[in-house]
C-alpha positions as MATLAB code, in Angstrom:
seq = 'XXXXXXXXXXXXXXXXXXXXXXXXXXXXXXXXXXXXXXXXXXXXXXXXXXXXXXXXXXXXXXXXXXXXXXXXXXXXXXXXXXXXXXXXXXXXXXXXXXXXXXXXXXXXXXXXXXXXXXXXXXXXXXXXXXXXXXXXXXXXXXXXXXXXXXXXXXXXXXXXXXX';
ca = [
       4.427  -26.972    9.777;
       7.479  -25.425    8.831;
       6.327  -22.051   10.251;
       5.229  -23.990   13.603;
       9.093  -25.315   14.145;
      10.564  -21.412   12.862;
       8.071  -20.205   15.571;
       9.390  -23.318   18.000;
      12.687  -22.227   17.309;
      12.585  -18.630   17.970;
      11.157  -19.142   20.955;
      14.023  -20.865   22.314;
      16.633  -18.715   21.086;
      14.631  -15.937   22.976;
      15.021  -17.813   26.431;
      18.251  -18.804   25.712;
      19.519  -15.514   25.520;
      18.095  -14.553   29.287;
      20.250  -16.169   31.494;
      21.289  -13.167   33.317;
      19.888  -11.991   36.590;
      20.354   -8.191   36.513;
      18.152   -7.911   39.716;
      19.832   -5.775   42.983;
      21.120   -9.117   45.209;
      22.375  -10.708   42.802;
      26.177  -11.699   42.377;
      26.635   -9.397   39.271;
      24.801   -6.576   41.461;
      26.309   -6.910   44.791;
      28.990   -4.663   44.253;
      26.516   -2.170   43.635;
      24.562   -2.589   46.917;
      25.377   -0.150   50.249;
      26.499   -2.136   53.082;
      24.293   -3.243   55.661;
      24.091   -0.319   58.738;
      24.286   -1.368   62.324;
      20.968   -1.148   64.255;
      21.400    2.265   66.359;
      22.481    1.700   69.900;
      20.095    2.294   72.776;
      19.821    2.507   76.393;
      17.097    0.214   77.902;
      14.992    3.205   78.925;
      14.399    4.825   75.541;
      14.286    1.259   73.682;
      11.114    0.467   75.875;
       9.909    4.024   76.035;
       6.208    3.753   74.433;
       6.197   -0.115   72.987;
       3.527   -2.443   73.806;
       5.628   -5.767   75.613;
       3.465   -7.971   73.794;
       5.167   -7.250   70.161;
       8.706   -7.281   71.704;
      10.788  -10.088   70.696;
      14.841  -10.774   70.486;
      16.068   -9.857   66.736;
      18.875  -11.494   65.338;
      22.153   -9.568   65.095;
      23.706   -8.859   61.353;
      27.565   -8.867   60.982;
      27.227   -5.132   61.142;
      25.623   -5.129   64.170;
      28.456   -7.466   66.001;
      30.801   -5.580   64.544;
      29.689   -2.195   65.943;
      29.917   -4.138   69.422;
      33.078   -4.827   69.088;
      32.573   -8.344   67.673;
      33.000  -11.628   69.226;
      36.409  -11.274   70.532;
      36.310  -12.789   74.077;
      32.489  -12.388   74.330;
      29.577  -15.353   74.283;
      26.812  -15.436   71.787;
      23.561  -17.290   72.270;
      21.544  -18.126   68.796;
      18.550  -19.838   68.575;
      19.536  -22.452   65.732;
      22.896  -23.908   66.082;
      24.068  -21.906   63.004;
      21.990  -18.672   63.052;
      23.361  -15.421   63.406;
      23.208  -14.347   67.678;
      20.539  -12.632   69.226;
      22.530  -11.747   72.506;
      26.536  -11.338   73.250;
      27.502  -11.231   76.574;
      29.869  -11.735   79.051;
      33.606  -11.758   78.445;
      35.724   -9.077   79.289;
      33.430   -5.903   79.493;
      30.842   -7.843   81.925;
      28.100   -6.623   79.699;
      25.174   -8.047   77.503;
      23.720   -7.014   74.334;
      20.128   -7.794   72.846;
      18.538   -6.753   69.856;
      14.926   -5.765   70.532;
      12.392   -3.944   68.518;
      14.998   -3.153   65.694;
      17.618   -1.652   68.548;
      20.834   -3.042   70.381;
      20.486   -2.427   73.753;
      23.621   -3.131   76.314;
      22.825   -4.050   79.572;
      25.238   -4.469   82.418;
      25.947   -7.679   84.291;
      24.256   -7.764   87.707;
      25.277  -11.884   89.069;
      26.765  -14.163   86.994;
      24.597  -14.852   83.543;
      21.772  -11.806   84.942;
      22.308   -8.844   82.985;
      19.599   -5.617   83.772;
      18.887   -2.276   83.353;
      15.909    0.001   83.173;
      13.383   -2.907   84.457;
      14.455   -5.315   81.513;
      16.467   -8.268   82.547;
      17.914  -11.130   80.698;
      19.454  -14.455   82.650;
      21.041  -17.179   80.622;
      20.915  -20.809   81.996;
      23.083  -23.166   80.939;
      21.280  -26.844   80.120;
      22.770  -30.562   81.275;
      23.710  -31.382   77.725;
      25.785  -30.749   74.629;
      24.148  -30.700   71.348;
      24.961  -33.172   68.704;
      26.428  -30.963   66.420;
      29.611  -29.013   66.762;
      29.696  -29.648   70.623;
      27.507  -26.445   71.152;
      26.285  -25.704   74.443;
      22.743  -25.952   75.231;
      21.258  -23.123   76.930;
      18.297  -20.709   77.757;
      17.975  -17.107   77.305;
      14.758  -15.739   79.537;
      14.083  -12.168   78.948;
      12.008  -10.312   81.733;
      10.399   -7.253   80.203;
       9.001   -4.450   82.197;
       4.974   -4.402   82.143;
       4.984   -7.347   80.564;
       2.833   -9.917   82.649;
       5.347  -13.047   81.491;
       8.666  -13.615   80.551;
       9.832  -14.915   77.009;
      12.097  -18.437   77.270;
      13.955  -19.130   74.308;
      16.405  -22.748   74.107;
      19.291  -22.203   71.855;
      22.915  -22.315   71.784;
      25.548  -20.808   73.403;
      29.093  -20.080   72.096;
      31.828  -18.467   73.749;
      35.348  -17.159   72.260;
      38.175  -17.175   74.294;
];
């Protein structure tokens, strides 16, 4: 019995003694870790150059990756979630759009108001009726028309623009 509860004990003391978290991620770690890298900037042309339309799909942008644009200084963002990270800047200013596709931010210019083009891939953001509930957000669509591809990918998400 006795050697039972020394075993009992000894056990705990063990586990007791691993409440650190040395893995990479990790608060005590983080210092440790590279920052993230921007995804490399592309035109349209070479982003599309050799990739099946079927596996393309809007990537969300990291803070690196808005910051290499310039970040969101007088520009409009459109995220799917109302408090995701964007998959598109546009407008403002430099009358320009940026996507992240296929790992790659590609900047398209602005052809009308909300169309945005180059290189057979378009992008037009529509505006919806309605305000979301949260955060007065406006509803919108991003449709993204890529060449070859026999339809275009609608996404509904959320639009927010800095002045």
């Amino acid at each position: 019995m006795n050697l039972a509860v020394l075993i009992g004990l000894g056990a705990i003391l063990a586990l007791a003694a691993c409440n650190k978290n040395t893995a990479a991620g990790n608060d005590q770690e983080a210092g440790l870790e590279e920052p993230a890298k921007p995804a490399p900037r592309v035109p349209a042309a070479s982003a599309l150059a050799n990739v099946d339309p079927a596996v393309l799909y809007p990537g969300t942008m990291t803070p690196a990756d808005i910051k290499s644009l310039g970040g969101r200084e007088t520009r409009c963002l459109f995220s799917m979630t109302e408090v995701g990270f964007p998959s598109l800047l546009f407008s403002g200013s430099r009358r320009d759009a940026t996507i992240k596709l296929n790992g790659k931010l590609i900047t398209l210019p602005e052809s009308s108001d909300g169309n945005y083009g180059q290189a057979g891939l378009q992008i037009r953001i529509y505006p919806v009726d309605r305000q979301s509930r949260r955060g007065g957000l406006r509803e919108s669509e991003m449709v993204v028309y890529l060449p070859g591809a026999p339809d275009e990918l609608g996404f509904r998400g959320f639009q927010r623009c800095n002045s």
